[in-house]
TORDRENDO-124171 format. One record per residue (C-alpha): residue number from 1; residue in three letters; chain; x, y, z. Coordinates in steps of 0.1 Angstrom, whole numbers, plus 5000, padded with zeros to 4 digits. Layout:
// residues N
- NUM / ALA / A / X / Y / Z;
...
END
This chain:
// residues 242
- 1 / UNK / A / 4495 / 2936 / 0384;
- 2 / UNK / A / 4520 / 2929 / 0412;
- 3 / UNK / A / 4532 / 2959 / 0432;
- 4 / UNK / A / 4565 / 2946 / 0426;
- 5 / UNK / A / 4559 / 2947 / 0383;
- 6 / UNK / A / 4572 / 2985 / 0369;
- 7 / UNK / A / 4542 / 2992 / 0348;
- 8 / UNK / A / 4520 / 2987 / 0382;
- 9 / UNK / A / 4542 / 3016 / 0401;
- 10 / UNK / A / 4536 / 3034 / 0367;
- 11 / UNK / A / 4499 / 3032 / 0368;
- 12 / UNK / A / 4503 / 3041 / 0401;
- 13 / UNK / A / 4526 / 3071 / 0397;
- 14 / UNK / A / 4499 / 3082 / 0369;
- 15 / UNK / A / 4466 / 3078 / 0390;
- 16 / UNK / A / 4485 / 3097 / 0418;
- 17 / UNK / A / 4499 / 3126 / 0391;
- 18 / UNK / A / 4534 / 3120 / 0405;
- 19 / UNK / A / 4557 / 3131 / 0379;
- 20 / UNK / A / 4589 / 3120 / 0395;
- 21 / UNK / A / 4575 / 3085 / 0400;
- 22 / UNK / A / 4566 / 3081 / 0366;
- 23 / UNK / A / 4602 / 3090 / 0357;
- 24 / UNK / A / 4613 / 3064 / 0383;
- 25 / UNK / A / 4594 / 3037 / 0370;
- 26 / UNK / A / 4601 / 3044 / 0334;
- 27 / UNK / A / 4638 / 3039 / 0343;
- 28 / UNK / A / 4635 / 3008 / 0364;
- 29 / UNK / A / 4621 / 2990 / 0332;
- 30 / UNK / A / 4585 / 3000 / 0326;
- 31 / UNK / A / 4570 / 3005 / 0293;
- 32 / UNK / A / 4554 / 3035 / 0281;
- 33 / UNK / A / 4534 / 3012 / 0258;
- 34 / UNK / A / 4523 / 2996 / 0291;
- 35 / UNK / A / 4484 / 2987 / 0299;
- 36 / UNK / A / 4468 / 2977 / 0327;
- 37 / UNK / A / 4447 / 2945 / 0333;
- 38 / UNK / A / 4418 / 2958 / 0313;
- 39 / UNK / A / 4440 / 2969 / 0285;
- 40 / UNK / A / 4438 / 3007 / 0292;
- 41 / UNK / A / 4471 / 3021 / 0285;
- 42 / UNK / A / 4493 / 3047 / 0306;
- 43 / UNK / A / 4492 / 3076 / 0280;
- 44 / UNK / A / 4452 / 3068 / 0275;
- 45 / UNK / A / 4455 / 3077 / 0314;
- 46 / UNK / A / 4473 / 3102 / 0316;
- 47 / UNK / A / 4457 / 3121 / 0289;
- 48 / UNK / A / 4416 / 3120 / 0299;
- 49 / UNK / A / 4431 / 3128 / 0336;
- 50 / UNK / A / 4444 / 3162 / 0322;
- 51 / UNK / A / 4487 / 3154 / 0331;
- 52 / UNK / A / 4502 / 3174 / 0304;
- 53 / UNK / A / 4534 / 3170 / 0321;
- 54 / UNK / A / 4535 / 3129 / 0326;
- 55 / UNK / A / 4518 / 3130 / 0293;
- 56 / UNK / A / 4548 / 3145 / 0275;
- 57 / UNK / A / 4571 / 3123 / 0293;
- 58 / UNK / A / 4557 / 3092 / 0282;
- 59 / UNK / A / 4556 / 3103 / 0249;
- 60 / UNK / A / 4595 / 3111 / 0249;
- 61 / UNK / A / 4599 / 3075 / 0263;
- 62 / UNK / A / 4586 / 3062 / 0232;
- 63 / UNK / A / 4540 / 3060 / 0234;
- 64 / UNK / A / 4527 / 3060 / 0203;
- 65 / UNK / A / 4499 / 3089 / 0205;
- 66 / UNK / A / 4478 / 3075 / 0185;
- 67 / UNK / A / 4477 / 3042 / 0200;
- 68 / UNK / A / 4442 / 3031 / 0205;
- 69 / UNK / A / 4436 / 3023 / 0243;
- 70 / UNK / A / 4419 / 2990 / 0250;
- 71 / UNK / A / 4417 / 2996 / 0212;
- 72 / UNK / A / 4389 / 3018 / 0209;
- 73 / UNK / A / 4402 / 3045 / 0226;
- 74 / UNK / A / 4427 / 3076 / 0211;
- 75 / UNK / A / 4444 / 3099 / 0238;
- 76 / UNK / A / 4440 / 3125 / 0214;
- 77 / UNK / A / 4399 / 3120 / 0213;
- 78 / UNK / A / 4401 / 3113 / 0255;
- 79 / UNK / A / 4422 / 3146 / 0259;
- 80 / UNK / A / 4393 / 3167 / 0237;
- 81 / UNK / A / 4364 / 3153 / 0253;
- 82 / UNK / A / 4380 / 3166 / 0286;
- 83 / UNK / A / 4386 / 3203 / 0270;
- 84 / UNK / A / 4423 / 3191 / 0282;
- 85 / UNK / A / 4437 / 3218 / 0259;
- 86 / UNK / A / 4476 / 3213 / 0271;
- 87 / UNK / A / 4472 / 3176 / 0268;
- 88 / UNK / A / 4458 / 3179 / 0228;
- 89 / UNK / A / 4487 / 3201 / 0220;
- 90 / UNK / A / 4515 / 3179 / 0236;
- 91 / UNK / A / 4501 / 3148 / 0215;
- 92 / UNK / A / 4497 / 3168 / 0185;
- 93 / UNK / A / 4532 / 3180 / 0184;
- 94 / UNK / A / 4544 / 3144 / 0193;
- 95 / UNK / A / 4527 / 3133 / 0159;
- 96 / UNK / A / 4491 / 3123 / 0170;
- 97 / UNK / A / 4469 / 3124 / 0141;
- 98 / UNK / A / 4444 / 3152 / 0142;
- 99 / UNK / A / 4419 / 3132 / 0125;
- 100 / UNK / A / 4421 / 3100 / 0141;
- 101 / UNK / A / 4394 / 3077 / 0146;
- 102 / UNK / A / 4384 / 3058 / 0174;
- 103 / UNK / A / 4358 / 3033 / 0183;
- 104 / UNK / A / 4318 / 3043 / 0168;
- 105 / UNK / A / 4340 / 3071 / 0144;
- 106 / UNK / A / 4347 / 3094 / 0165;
- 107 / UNK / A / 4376 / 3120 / 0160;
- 108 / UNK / A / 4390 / 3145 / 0188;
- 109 / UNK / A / 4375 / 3169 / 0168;
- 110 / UNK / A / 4336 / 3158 / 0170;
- 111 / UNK / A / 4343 / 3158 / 0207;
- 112 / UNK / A / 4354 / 3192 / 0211;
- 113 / UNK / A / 4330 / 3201 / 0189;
- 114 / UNK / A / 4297 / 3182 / 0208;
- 115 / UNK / A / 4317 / 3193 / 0239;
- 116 / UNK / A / 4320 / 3232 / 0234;
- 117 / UNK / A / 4354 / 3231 / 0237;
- 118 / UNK / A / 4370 / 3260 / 0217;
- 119 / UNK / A / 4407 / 3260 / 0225;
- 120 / UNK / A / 4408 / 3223 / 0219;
- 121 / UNK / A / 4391 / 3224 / 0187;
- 122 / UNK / A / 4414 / 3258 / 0172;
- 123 / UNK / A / 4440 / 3235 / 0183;
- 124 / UNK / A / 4431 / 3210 / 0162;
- 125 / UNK / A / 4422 / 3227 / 0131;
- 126 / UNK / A / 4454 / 3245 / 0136;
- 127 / UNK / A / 4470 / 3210 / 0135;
- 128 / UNK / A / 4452 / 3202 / 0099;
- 129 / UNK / A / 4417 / 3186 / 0112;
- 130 / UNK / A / 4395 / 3186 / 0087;
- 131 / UNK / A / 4364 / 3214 / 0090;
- 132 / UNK / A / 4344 / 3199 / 0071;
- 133 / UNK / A / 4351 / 3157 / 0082;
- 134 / UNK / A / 4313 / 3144 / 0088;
- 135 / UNK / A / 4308 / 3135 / 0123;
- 136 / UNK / A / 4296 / 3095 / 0136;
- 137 / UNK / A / 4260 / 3105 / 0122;
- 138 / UNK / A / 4268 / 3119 / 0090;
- 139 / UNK / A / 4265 / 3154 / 0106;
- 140 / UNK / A / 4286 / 3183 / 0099;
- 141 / UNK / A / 4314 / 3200 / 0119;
- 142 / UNK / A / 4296 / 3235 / 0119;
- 143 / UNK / A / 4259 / 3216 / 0124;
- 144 / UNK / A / 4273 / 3202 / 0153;
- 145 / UNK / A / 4286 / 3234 / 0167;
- 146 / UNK / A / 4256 / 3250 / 0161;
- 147 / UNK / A / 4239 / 3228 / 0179;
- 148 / UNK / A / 4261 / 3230 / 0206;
- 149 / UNK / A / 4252 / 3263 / 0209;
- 150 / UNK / A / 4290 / 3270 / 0208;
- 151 / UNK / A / 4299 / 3303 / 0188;
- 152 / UNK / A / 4339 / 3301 / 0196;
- 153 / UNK / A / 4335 / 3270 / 0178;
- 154 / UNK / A / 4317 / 3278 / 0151;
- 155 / UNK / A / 4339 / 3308 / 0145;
- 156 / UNK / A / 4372 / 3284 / 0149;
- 157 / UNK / A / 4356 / 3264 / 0121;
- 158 / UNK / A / 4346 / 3294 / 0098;
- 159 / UNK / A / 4380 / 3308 / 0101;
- 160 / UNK / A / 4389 / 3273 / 0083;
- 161 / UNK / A / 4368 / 3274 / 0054;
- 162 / UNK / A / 4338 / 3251 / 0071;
- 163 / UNK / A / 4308 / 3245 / 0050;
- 164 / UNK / A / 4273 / 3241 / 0053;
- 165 / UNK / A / 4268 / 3271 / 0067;
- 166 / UNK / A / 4229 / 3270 / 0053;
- 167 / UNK / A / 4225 / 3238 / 0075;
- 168 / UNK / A / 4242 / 3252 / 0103;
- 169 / UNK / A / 4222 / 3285 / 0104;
- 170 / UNK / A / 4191 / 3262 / 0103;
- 171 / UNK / A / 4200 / 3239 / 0130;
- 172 / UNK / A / 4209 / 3269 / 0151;
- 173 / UNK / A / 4175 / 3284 / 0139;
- 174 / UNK / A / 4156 / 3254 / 0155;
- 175 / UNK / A / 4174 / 3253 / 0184;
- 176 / UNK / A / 4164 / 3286 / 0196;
- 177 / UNK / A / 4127 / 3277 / 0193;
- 178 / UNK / A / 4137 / 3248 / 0218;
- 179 / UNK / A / 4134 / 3240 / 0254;
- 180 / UNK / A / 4169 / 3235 / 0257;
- 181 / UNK / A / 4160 / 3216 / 0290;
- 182 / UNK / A / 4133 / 3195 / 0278;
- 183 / UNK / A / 4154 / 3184 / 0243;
- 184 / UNK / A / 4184 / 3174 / 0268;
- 185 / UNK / A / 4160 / 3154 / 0294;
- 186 / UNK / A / 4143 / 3135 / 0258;
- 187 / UNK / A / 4177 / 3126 / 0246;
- 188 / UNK / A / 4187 / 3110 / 0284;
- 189 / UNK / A / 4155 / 3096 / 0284;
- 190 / UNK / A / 4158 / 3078 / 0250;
- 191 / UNK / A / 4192 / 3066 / 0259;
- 192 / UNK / A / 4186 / 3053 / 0295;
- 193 / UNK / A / 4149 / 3045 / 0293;
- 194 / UNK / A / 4121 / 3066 / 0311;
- 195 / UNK / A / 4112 / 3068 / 0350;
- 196 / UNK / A / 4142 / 3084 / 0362;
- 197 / UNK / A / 4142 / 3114 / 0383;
- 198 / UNK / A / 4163 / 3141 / 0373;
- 199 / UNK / A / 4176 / 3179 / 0381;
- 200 / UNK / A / 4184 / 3209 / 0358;
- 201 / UNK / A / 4215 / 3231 / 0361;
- 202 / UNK / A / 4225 / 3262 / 0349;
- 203 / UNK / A / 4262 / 3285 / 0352;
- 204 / UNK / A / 4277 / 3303 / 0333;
- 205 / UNK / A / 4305 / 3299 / 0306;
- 206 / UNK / A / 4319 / 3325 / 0283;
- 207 / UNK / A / 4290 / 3352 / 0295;
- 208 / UNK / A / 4263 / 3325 / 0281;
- 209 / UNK / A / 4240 / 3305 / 0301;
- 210 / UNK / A / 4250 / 3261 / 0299;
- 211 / UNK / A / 4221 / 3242 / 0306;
- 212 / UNK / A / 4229 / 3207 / 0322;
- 213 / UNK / A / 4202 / 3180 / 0330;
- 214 / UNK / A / 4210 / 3149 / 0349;
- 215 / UNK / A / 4193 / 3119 / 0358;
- 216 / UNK / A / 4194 / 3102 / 0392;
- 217 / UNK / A / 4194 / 3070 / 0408;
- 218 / UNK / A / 4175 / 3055 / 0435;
- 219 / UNK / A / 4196 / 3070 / 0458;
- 220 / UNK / A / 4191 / 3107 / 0445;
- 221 / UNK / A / 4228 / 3102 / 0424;
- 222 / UNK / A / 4230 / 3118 / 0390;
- 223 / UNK / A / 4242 / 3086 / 0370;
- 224 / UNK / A / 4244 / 3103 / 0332;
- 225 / UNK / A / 4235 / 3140 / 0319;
- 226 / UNK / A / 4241 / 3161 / 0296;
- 227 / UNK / A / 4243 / 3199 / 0289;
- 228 / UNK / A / 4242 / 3222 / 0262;
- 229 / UNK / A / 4253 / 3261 / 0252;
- 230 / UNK / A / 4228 / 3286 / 0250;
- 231 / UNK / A / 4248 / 3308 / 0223;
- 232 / UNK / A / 4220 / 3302 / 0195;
- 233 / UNK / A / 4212 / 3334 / 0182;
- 234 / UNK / A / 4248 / 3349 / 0185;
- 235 / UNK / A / 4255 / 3317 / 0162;
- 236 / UNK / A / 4226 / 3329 / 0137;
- 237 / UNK / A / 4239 / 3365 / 0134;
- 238 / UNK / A / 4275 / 3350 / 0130;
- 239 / UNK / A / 4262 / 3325 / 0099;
- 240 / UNK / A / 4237 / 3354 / 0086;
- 241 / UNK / A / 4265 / 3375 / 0078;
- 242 / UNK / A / 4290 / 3380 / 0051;
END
């Protein structure tokens, strides 16, 4: 793109979070349906880089929210993924569908869920996601919470009427007879083939211990992980009960 073409200072303005910018270039003739040369679009953008506020402006300008980005992508799913709770709720109240798919079938929900992301995934269901949608492997919503190891999420999607709570109580059964960092390190391995170095994490979120294993490069450079929630057993007492 030219530095002289609108949606170019719009990308710009975006990468750079410059609010007033984007306003600029949205009134000197850019589109809000505007992509860049790899067919990524501004609100796609704006949305996985957590702008609620250039987010809702491009949206008043006229961006679809579901529009798929590059055409595999929904702003909705890349806001979830994030935890990018503001983000979700701006394109939900602009009409984003709570349950749409993207690319491999994939809603925003499976990502909050896979994710841990609570506030994202109550938004959601508060916005009429489905608890009980199966997930890209057939799984479902509360299964993939409980394997998580999330219990705000599981109890965001019991409060909805989720099923398979049997399955779900299994799964997070299993789970806690796991090595949460050895299951993490298998799955990278399977996925990016074996012979990597790698390095364990641990902090702390919502008074639980996460668990994050990444691999590294040559150079000592984590190059993929993954991480996981360690709230198995208070998921167990949750999906024992009543």
């Amino acid at each position: 793109m030219s530095t002289n073409d609108p949606a170019a200072r719009l990308f710009t303005a975006v990468y750079e979070g410059d609010e007033d910018a984007v306003v600029r270039s949205l009134r000197s003739g850019a589109s809000p349906e505007s992509v860049d040369e790899d067919g990524q679009t501004a609100l796609y953008l704006a949305a996985v880089s957590d702008q609620p506020g250039i987010v809702r402006l491009l949206l008043v300008a006229g961006a679809d929210p579901d529009r798929l980005s590059q055409g595999t992508d929904a702003p909705l799913c890349g806001a979830a993924c994030g935890g990018h709770t503001e983000v979700a709720r701006a394109l939900l109240a602009a009409g984003a569908g709570p349950d749409t798919v993207e690319a491999f079938g994939f809603t925003a929900l499976t990502w909050a869920l896979r994710r841990g992301h609570t506030a994202v995934a109550e938004a959601l269901l508060a916005a009429g996601s489905d608890p009980d949608r199966p997930g890209p492997q057939g799984e479902a919503p509360l299964v993939a919470a409980a394997h998580r190891g999330s219990p705000g999420c599981v109890r965001a999607l019991l409060a909805r009427g989720a099923g398979a709570r049997r399955e779900a109580l299994a799964e997070a059964r299993r789970q806690l007879t796991l090595d949460v960092a050895a299951e993490l390190l298998a799955g990278l391995t399977l996925t990016h083939g074996a012979g990597h170095p790698s390095t364990t994490h641990l902090s702390r979120q919502d008074g639980r211990t996460v668990v994050e294993v990444q691999l590294l490069d040559a150079q000592g450079h984590p190059f993929a992980g993954d991480d996981r929630e360690t709230g198995h057993a208070e998921i167990a007492a949750l999906l024992e009960g009543p």
